[in-house]
Backbone as CSV, one residue per row, in Angstrom:
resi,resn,N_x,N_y,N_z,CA_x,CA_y,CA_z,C_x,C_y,C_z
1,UNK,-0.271,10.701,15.949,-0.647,9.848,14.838,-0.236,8.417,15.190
2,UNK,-0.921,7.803,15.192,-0.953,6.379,15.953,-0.868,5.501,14.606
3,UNK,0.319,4.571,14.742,0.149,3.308,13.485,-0.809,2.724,13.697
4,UNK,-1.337,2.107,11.993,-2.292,0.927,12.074,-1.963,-0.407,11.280
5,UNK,-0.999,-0.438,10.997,-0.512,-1.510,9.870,0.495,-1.993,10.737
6,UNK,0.613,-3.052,10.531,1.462,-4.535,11.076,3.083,-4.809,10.162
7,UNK,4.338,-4.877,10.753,5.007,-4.928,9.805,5.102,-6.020,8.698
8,UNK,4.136,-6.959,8.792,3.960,-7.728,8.381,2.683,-7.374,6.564
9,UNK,2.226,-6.594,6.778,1.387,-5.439,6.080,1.413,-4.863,5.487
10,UNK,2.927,-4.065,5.835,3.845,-2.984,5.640,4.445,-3.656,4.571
11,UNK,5.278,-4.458,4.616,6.261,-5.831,3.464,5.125,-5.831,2.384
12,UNK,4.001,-6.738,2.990,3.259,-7.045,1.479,2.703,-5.735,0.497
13,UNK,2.607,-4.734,1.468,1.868,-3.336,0.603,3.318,-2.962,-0.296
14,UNK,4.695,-3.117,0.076,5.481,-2.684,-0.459,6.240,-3.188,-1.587
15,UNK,5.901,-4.723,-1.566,6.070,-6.121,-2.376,4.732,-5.767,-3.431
16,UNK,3.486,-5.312,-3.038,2.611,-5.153,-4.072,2.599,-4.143,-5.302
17,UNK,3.211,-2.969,-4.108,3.359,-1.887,-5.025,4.492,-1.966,-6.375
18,UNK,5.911,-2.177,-5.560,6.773,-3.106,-6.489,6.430,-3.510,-7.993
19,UNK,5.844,-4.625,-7.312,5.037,-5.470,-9.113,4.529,-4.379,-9.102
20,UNK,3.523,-3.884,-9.051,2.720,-2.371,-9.982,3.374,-1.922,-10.812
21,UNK,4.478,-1.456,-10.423,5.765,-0.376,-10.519,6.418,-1.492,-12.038
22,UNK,6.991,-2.593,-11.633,7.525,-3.598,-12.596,6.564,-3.652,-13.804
23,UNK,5.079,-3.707,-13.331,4.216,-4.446,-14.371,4.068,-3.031,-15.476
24,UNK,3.709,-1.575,-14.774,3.849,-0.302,-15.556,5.164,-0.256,-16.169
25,UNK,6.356,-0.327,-15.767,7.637,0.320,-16.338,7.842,-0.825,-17.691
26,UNK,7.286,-2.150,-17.651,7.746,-3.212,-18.372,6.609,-3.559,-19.955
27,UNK,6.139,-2.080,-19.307,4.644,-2.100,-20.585,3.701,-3.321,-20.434
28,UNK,3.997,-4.354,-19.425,2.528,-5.441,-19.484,1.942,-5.047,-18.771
29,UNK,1.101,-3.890,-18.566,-0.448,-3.348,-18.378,-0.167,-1.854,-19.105
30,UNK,-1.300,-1.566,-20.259,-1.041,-0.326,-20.802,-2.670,0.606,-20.854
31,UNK,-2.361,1.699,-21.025,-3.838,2.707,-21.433,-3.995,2.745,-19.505
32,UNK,-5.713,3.714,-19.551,-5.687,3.710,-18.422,-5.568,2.856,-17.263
33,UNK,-5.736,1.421,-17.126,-5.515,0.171,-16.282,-3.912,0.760,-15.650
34,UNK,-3.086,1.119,-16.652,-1.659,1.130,-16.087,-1.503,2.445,-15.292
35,UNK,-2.130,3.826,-15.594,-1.879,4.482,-14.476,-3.063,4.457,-13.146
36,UNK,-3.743,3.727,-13.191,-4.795,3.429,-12.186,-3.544,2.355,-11.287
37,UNK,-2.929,1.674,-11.916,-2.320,0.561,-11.080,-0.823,1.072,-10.400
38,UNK,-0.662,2.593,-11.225,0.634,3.349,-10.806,0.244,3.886,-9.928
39,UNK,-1.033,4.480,-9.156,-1.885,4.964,-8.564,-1.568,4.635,-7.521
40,UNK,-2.084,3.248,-7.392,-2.523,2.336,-6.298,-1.359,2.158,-5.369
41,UNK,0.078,1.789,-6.518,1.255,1.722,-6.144,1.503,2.723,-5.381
42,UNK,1.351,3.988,-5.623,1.693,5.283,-4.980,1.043,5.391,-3.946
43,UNK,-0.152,4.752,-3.416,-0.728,4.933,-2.226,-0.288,3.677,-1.387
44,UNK,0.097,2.195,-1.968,0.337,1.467,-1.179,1.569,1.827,-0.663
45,UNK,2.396,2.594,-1.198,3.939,2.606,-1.177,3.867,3.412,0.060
46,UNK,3.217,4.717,0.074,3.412,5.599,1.054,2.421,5.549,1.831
47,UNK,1.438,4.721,2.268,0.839,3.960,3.485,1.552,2.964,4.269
48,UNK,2.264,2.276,3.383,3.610,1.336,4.132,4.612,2.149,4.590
49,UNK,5.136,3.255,4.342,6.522,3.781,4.818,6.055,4.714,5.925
50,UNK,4.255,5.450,5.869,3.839,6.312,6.695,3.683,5.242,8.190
51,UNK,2.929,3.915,7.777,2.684,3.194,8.968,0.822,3.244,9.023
52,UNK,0.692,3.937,8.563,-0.991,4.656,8.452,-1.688,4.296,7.146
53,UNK,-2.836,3.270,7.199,-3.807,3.742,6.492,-5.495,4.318,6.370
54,UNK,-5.872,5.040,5.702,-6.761,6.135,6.436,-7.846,5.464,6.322
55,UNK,-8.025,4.362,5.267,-9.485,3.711,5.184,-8.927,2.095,6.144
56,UNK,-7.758,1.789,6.598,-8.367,1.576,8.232,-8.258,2.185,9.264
57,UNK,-8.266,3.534,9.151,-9.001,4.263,10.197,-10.360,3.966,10.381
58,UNK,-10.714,4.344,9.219,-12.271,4.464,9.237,-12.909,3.765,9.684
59,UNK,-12.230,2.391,8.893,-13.168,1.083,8.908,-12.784,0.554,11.019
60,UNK,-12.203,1.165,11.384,-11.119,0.893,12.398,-10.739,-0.478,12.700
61,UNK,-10.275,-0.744,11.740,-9.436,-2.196,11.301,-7.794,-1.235,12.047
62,UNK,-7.312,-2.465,12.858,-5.765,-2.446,13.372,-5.250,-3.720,12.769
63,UNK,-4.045,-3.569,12.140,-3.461,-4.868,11.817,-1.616,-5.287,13.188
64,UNK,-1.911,-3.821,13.429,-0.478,-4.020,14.294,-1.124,-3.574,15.457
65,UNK,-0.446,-5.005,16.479,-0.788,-4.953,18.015,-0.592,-3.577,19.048
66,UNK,-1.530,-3.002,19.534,-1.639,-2.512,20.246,-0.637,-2.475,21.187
67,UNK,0.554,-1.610,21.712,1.165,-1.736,22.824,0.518,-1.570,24.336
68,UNK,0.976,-2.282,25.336,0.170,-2.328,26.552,0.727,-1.361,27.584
């Protein structure tokens, strides 16, 4: 399983998810918007800690350099 995210990638997906997490627990986003955005959190969170994300597989977008 080969990384595709940059640690640079990794920070902001984990900084994004964060606020998600803040903006749900703090009630300013409510009804479905807030678990769609708890969602998102949950996939950015554990695409940053895996190193892997599967839709840039697909797309085969690399954000972290290739070792030589």
């Amino acid at each position: 399983m080969s990384r595709n995210i940059s640690t640079r990638d990794r920070i902001l997906r984990l900084f994004t998810a964060l606020i998600l997490v803040v903006l749900f627990m703090g009630s300013f986003i409510t009804g479905t918007v807030s678990y769609v955005a708890l969602a998102v959190a949950a996939i950015l969170f554990i695409t940053s800690i895996v190193g892997l994300c599967p839709l840039y597989k697909a797309l085969n977008i690399r954000t972290k350099k290739q070792s030589s």
